[in-house]
Residue, then its C-alpha position, 0 to 999 in steps of 0.5 A: x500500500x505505498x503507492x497511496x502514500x503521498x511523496x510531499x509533506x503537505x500530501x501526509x500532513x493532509x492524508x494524517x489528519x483527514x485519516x485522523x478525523x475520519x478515524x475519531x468521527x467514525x468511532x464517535x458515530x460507531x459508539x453514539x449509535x450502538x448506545x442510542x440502539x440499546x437505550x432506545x431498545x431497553x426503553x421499549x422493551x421495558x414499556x412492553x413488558x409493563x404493558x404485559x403485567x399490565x394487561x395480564x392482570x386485567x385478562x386474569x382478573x376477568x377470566x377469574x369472574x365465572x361465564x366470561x370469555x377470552x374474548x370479552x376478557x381482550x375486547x377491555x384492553x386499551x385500544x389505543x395501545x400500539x401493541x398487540x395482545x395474544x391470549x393462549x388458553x387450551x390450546x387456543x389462541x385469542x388475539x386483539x387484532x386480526x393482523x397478529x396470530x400464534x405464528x408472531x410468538x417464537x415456539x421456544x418463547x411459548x414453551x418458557x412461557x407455558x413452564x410458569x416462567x415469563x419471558x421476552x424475545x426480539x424476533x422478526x414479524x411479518x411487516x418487520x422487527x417485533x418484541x414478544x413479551x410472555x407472561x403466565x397467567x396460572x390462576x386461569x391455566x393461560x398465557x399472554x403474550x404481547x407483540x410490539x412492533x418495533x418500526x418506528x424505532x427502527x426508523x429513527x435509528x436509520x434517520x440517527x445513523x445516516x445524521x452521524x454518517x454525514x457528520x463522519x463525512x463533514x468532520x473527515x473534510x473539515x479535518x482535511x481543511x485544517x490539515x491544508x490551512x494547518x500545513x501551509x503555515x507550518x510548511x512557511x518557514x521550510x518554503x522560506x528556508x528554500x527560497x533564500x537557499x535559492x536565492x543564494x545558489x542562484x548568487x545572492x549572498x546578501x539574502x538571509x531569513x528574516x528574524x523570528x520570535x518563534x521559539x522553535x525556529x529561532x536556531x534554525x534560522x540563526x544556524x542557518x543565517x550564520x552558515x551563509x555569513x560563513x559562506x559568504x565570507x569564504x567566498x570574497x575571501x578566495x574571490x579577494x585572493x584570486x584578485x589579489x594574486x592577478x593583480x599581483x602577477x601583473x608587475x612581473x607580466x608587464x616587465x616580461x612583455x616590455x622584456x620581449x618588446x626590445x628584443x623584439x626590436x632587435x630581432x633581426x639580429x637573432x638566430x633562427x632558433x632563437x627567434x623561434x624561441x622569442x616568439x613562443x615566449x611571445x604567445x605564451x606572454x600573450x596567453x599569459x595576459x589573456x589569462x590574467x585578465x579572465x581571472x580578474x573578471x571572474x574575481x569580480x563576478x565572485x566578488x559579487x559584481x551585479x550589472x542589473x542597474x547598468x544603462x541601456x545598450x542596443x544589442x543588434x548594434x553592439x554585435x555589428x560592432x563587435x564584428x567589425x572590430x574583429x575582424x569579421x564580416x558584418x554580414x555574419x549578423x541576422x536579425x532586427x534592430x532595436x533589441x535593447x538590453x541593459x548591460x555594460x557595453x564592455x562586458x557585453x562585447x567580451x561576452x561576443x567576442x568570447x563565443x566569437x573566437x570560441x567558434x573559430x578556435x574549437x568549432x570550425x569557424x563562425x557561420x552565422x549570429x542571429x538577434x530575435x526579440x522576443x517577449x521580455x527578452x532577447x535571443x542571440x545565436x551563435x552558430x559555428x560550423x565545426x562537427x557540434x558538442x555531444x549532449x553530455x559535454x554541453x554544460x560541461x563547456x562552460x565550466x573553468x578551465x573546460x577546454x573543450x571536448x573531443x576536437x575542440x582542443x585549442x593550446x591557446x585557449x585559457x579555459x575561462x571564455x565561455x565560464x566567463x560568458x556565463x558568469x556575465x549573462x547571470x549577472x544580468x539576469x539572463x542564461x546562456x547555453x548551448x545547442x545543436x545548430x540546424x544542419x550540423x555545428x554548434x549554437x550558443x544562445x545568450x537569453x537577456x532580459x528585453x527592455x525599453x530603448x532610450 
């Protein structure tokens, strides 16, 4: 029975309470019918059987005074009574009512009866449950026996039960709304703790949990609070150092660059092989510098740094910029103009620039940049023609240091690029990922948020 089990904590909190109200209500209708049933049965049996002391004491005292007959002895009965009079007497039977004979006494009442002894029995008649009441009348070699239908009480227990079934019902659903009002407010300070671990996953360090006067809470959200304080403090702590130490290696970079500038100044002077020597230190200064300043931005995205407040760019002309810039063909960009953004302007192109000369290095060559405005937001696809990414190296790509998969190894790439892109288009509350691209080759797509042009 574990499939009827629910997977939520609403789900059981709801399923225990419901199945609780149910329980106690059912036990409640259980117990207050069974009760009613015996009081209502005793109270009636006992008001048959007084009217079956009653009635052989009239009957006897009759049949006591010579000459007077069964019948005469019956027909001074009260007719208004509900109950129905039985005389046996020599083997005779005498009744009150034509409706009721010897056959509504149980043959295992009569012979008690006929002992000397009374007795009472519950037994079924012909139009429903009757009580059978024998009394011995032994001055006048007689029995009584009185028959008491038992249908209106019947009903009523009918008309009791279906009341306390439909109070069974309505107790298990209100049982059921207060376990749903119950457990949205119990389950606030979890939806609470989820939304603020969220927020913080998604880069939010600042969030914390509000203050609480809650006893049981208290602890939780102190721990709680305190673990992302820790948190946060580690992070700027290893997003300082990383800073510091790029910051740091630049000195020495800058001298070896101006180094390498006069030799290369001279460099007609030098052997071949010391001129291939110069420039694979050249490439390697060069990989060097690209490398330094990736990872002074990444320190600044780990640092904190938030671009939603930047001013306002106009993305398709930012893109035909950047190509040109690079070096490449304007007519690589599809799309209408107008597509606004907010970003800063500088970031944004080393975010292109970046899936720019990913394309050209790992993927064969960029093949096509697309802008499509949308609702509340702008799409650009960058397509390269190279063999595509398999699906399970997709989100891989974008991690540090990620040089790509399977043919798409470059030794002059820095790993950063793309987890530099991704990090950009997160700060501006966006998303970056990667596709297949229609008819072979890779496609990046940047998702920005759409605003307003100036």
């Amino acid at each position: 029975m574990r499939w009827l089990r629910p997977r939520s904590l609403r789900g059981r909190t709801i399923l225990f309470f419901g199945a609780g109200s149910l329980s106690v209500a059912a036990l409640f209708a259980a117990s207050t019918y069974l009760l009613t049933r015996g009081y209502l049965l005793e109270q009636r049996t006992e008001s048959v059987q007084r009217r079956a002391a009653i009635d052989a004491r009239v009957v006897s005292a009759r049949l006591d005074t010579a000459g007077t007959q069964v019948g005469d002895a019956l027909d001074g009965l009260d007719p208004l009574s509900a109950s129905v009079a039985l005389v046996a007497k020599g083997g005779d039977w005498y009744s009150t009512s034509l409706d009721v004979g010897a056959e509504a006494v149980p043959e295992a009442l009569a012979r008690v009866v006929a002992s000397g002894r009374p007795a009472m029995q519950v037994t079924a008649g012909a139009g429903g449950p009757v009580v059978v009441v024998g009394v011995p009348m032994p001055s006048v070699g007689a029995q009584l026996y009185e028959v008491a239908p038992l249908d209106d009480l019947r009903r009523n227990l009918n008309t009791l039960a279906a009341i306390l079934g439909v109070g069974t019902v309505v107790s298990a659903a209100a049982g059921a709304a207060i376990a749903v009002w119950s457990s949205r407010h119990l389950l606030e300070p979890l939806d609470a703790v989820a939304g603020a671990a969220a927020e913080i996953a998604g880069g939010e360090l600042s969030r914390r949990l509000e203050p609480t006067d809650d006893a049981d809470l208290v602890t939780i959200v102190g721990s709680f609070n305190s673990m992302v304080d820790a948190l946060q403090s580690r992070i700027e702590r290893d997003a300082r150092f990383a800073g510091d130490v790029s910051h740091e290696l630049r000195t020495p970079l800058t001298t070896l660059v101006a180094a390498v500038d006069v030799l290369q100044a001279d460099r007609g002077g030098l052997s071949s092989r010391q001129q291939r020597a110069l420039a694979l230190t050249t490439a390697e200064l060069d990989r060097f510098r690209r490398l330094l300043d990736d990872l002074i931005e990444l320190a600044r995205y780990d640092g904190g740094l938030r671009d939603l407040d930047a001013p306002t760019v106009d993305l398709s002309r930012l893109l035909e910029e950047t190509l040109d810039v690079s070096g490449r063909p304007v007519e690589l960009l599809h799309g209408a103009p107008g597509a606004f953004v907010r970003g800063d302007k500088r970031r944004l192109e080393r975010v292109f620039l970046n899936l720019f000369d990913n394309a050209d290095q790992h993927g064969g060559g960029l093949v096509g940049v697309t802008v499509t405005p949308e609702q509340g937001r702008v799409l650009v696809s960058v397509d390269d023609g190279g063999p595509g990414i398999p699906f399970a190296d997709r989100e891989r790509v974008f991690a540090r240091f990620a040089t790509g998969g399977r043919g798409r190894r470059s030794a002059t790439g820095t790993g950063l690029g793309l987890a530099i892109v991704r990090e950009t288009v997160t700060s501006l509350g966006g998303q970056a990922w990667c596709t297949s691209r229609p008819g072979g080759g890779a496609r990046f797509v940047v998702d920005l948020p759409r605003v307003e042009g100036p």
